[in-house]
C-alpha positions in Angstrom: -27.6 -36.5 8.2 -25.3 -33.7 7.1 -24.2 -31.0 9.4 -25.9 -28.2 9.3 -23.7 -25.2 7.7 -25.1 -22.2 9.1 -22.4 -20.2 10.9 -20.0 -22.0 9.9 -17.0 -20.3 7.7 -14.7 -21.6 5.1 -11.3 -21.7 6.5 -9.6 -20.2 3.3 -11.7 -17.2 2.8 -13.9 -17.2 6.1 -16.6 -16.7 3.7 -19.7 -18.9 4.6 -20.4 -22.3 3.7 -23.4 -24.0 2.1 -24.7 -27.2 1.5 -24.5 -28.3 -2.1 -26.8 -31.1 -2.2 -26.1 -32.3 -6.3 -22.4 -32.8 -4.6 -23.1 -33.7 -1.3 -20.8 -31.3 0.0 -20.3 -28.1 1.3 -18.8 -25.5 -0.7 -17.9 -22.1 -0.5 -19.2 -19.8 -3.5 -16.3 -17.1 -3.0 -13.2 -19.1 -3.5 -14.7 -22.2 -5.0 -13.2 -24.4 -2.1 -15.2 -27.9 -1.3 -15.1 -30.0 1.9 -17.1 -33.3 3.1 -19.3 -34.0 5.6 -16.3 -35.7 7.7 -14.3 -32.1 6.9 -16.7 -30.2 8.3 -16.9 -31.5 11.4 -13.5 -31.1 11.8 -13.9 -27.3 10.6 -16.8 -26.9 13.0 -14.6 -28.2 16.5 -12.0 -26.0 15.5 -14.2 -23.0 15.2 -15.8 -23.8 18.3 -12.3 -24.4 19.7 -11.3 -21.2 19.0 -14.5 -19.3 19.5 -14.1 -20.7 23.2 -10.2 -19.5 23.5 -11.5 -15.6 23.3 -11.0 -14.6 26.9 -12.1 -11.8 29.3 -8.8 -10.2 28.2 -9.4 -10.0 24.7 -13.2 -8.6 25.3 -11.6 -5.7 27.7 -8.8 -5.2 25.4 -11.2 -4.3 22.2 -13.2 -2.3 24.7 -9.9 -0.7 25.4 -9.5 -0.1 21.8 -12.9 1.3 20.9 -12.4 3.9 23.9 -9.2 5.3 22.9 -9.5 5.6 18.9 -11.4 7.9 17.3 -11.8 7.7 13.6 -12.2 10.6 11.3 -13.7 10.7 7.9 -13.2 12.5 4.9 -16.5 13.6 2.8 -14.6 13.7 -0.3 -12.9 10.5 -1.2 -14.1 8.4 1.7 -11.3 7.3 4.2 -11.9 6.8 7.3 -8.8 7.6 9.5 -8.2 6.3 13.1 -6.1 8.0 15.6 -5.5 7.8 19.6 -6.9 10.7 21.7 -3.9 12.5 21.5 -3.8 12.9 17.7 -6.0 15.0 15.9 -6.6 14.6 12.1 -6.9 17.6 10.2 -6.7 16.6 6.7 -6.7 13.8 4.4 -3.7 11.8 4.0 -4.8 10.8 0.4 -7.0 13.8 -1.2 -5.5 16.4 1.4 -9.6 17.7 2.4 -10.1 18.6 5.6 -11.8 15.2 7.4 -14.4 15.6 10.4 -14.4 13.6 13.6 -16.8 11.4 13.8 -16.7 9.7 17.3 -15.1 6.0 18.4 -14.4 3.0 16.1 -16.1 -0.3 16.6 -13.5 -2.5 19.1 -14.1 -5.3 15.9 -11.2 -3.2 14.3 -8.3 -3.6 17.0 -5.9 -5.1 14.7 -3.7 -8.4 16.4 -0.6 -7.1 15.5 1.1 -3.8 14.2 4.9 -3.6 12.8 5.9 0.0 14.9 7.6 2.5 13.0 11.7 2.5 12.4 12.3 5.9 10.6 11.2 9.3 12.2 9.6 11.9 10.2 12.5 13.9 9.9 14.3 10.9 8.2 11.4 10.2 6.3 11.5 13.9 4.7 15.7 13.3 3.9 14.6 10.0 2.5 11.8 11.8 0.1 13.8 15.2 -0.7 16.8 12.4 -1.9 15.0 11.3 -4.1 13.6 14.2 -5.2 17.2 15.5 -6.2 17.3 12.3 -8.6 14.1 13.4 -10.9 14.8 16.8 -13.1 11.3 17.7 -13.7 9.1 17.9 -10.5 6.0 20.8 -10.4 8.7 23.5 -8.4 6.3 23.3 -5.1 6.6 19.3 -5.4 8.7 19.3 -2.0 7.3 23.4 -1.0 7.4 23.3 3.0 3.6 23.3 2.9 4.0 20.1 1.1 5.9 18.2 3.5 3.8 19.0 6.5 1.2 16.7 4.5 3.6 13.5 4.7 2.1 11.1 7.1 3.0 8.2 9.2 0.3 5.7 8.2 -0.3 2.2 9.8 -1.7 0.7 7.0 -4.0 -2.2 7.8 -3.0 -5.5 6.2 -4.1 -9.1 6.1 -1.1 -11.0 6.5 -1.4 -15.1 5.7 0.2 -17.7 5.7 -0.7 -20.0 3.1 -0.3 -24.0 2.7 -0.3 -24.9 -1.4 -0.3 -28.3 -2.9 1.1 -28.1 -6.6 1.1 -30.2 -9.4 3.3 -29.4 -12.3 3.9 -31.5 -15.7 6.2 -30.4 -18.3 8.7 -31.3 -21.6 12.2 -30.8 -20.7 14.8 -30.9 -23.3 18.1 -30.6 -23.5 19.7 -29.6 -26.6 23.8 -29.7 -27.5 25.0 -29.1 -30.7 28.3 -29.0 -32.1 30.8 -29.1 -35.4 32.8 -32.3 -36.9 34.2 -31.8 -40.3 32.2 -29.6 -42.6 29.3 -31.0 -40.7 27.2 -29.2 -37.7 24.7 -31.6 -35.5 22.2 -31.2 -33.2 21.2 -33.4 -30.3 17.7 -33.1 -28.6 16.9 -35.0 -26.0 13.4 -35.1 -24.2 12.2 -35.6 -20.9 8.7 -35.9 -19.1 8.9 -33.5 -16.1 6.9 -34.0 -13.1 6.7 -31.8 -9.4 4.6 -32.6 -6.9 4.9 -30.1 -4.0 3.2 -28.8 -0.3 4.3 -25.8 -0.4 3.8 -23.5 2.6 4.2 -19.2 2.1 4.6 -17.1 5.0 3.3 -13.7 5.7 1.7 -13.5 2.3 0.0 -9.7 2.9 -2.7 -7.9 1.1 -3.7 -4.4 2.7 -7.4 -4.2 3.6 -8.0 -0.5 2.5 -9.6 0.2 -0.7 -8.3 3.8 -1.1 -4.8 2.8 -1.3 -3.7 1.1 -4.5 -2.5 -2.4 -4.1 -0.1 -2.2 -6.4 2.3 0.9 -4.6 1.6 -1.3 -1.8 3.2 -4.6 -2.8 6.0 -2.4 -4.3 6.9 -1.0 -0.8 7.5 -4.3 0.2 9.4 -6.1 2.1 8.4 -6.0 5.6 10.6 -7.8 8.1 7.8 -9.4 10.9 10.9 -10.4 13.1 9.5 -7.2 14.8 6.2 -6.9 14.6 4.6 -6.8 18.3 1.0 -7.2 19.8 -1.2 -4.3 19.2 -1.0 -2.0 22.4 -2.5 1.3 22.1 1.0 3.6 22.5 2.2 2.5 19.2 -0.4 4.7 17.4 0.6 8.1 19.4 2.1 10.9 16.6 0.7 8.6 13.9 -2.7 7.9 11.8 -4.2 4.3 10.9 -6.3 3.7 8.2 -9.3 1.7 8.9 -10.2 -1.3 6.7 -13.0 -1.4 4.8 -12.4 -4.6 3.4 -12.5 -8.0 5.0 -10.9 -11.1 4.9 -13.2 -12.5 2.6 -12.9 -9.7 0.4 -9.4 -9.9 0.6 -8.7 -13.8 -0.5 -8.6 -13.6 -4.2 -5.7 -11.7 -4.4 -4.0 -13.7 -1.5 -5.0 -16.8 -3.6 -3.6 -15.3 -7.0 0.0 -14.3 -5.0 -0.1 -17.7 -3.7 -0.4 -19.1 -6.8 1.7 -17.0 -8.7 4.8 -17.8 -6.1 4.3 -21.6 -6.0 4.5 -21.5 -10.0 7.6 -19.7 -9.8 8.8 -22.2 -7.0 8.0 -25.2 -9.2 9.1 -24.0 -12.4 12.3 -22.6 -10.7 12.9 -26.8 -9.9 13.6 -27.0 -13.6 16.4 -25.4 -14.3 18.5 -28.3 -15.5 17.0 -27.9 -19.0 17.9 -26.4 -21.8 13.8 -25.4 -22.6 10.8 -26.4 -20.5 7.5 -26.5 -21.9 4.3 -26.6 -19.3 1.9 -29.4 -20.0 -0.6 -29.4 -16.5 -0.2 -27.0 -13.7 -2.3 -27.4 -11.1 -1.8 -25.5 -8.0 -4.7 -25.2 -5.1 -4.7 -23.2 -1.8 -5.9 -25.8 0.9 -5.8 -23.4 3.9 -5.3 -20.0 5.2 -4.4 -18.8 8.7 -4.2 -15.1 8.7 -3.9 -11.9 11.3 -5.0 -8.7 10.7 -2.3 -6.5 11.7 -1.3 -2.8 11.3 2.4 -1.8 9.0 4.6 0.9 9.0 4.0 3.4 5.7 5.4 7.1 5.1 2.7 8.4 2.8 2.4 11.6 0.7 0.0 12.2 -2.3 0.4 15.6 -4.6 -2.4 17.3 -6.9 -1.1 17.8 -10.3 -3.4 18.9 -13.2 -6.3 17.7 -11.7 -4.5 13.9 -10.9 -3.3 12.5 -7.6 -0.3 11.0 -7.9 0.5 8.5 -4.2 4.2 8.1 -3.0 5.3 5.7 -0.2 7.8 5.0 2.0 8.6 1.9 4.2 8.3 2.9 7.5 10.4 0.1 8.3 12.9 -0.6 5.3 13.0 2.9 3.8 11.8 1.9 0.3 10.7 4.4 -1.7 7.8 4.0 -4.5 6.2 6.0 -6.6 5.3 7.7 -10.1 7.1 11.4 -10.5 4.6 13.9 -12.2 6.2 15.6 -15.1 6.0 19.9 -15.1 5.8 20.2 -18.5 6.8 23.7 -18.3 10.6 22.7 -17.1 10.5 19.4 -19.6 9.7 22.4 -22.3 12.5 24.5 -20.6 15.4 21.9 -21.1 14.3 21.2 -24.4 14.7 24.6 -25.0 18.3 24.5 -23.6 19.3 21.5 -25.0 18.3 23.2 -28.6 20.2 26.5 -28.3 22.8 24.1 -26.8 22.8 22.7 -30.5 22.3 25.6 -32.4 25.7 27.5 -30.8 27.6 24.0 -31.5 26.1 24.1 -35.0 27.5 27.8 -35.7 31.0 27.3 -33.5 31.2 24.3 -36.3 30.1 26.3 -39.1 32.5 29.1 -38.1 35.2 26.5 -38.8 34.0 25.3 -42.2 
């Protein structure tokens, strides 16, 4: 008789699992993964396994949490911002409106881990007014004093996993000389069948759980270096905000699953290199299991209002990486296009002068 799947989660996605009875298996309808009767059980012990490890500790400590945090919300775009009792919000960190306290955050949302901050804010300032020196056209109140006092220190809540791959790769491989004899030029081509077959394992794969911040200026501000990322302990969030995250795990594995994929494709195709051209046959690369943390990074963040469009900058709290999109003034891009055509015009009459 086959194990009954209620409760129990996929350990890829931590979706749930049901019972396909066409395949006699039980499959998970958010990542497509499949297991057997004999898998399960093994997937139920070690749930139960771990659901048993949760100790007195970990109960007081998320009680701790949910005491000490108080999360803020903005009305206009959404966020939900958490902070210690020492902090107090007063604006938004991504649409700069004023947010309103809304009480305690559930102890569910103590993250495992959180990478503490390396730069200060005064660095973080030198960091963004350096770059600001490299990029001619900025609005002129770009870096005003008003807005720097809206750059943030943001622990930005991530799912970090650790992925195990198998891959399958087939390819054509040729190598290809040619050279001259005589009056006479010749090519060689020689073929080869190409086969990899890998377990590959990717560390620290992260994907940030908040759906306000785009995921792609946050896999730009990568790296992060988790040599020195601690347990969670309340004092690393004093001076500094958190975002809450308002997606799960679940919601968070197709992207994990794509990076994972992506990287073992370069992996295996990088094996090939002792060709002259490869050409891909049959890839086929599956993620077999997940182990994640939830855990909190380091992020300088500033956002700026331009024409009605919000344009997001970032800075590794850790690294000091620096991303982001510059908004153009078009009144100074006009201005130097002015300059640059009386520039021409006087060097057009100095020359005609000499004609």
């Amino acid at each position: 008789m086959p194990v009954d799947s209620l409760g129990y989660k996929c350990p890829n996605c931590s979706a749930d699992l049901k019972f396909n009875a066409a395949k006699q298996t039980f499959t998970c309808e958010y990542c497509d993964s499949s297991f057997t009767e004999a898998e399960m059980k093994q997937i139920a012990a070690a749930q139960e396994q771990m659901a048993s490890q949760r100790t007195e500790e970990d109960v007081r400590a998320e009680e701790d949490f949910a005491e000490h945090t108080s999360i803020y919300s903005c009305d206009s775009c959404g966020a939900s911002i958490m902070a210690d009792d020492n902090t107090a919000a007063t604006f938004c960190y991504y649409c700069h409106n004023p947010v309103i306290l809304k009480g305690r955050v559930s102890g569910g949302f103590k993250p495992s881990y959180v990478l503490p901050f390396q730069i200060d804010r005064a660095a973080a300032i030198g960091h963004f007014q350096s770059w600001c020196k490299k990029h001619w056209f900025l609005p002129g109140d770009f870096l005003s004093a008003a807005q720097q006092e809206k750059i943030t220190g943001l622990y930005v809540p991530f799912w970090v996993t650790d992925v195990d791959v198998n891959g399958e790769m087939d390819a054509l491989g040729k190598n290809i000389r040619s050279w001259t004899s005589g009056n006479y030029r010749y090519t060689e081509t020689r073929e080869y069948a190409v086969t990899r077959k890998a377990k590959i394992v990717l560390r620290g794969l992260p994907a940030d759980g908040a759906s306000h911040i785009e995921d792609e200026l946050m896999e730009a501000v990568e790296p992060f270096d988790y040599k020195q990322v601690r347990p969670f302990a309340m004092q690393y969030l004093s001076g500094f905000f958190a975002e809450k995250y308002d997606q799960d795990y679940a919601a968070m594995f197709p992207r994990i699953q794509k990076r994972a994929v992506q990287a073992s494709d370069t992996l295996l195709r990088g094996s090939m290199k002792n060709y002259t051209t490869v050409s891909v046959t049959r890839s086929d690369i599956r993620v077999m299991s997940t182990t994640w943390e939830y855990m909190l990074l380091p992020v300088w963040f500033m956002s700026y209002k331009y024409n009605g469009k919000i344009y997001e900058f970032a800075l590794n709290g850790q690294t000091a990486k620096f991303v982001g999109t510059p908004p153009l003034s078009k009144g100074r891009v006009a201005a130097f296009a002015g300059l640059i055509g009386l520039a021409a015009a006087a060097v057009s009459a100095i020359v005609g002068a000499f004609i």
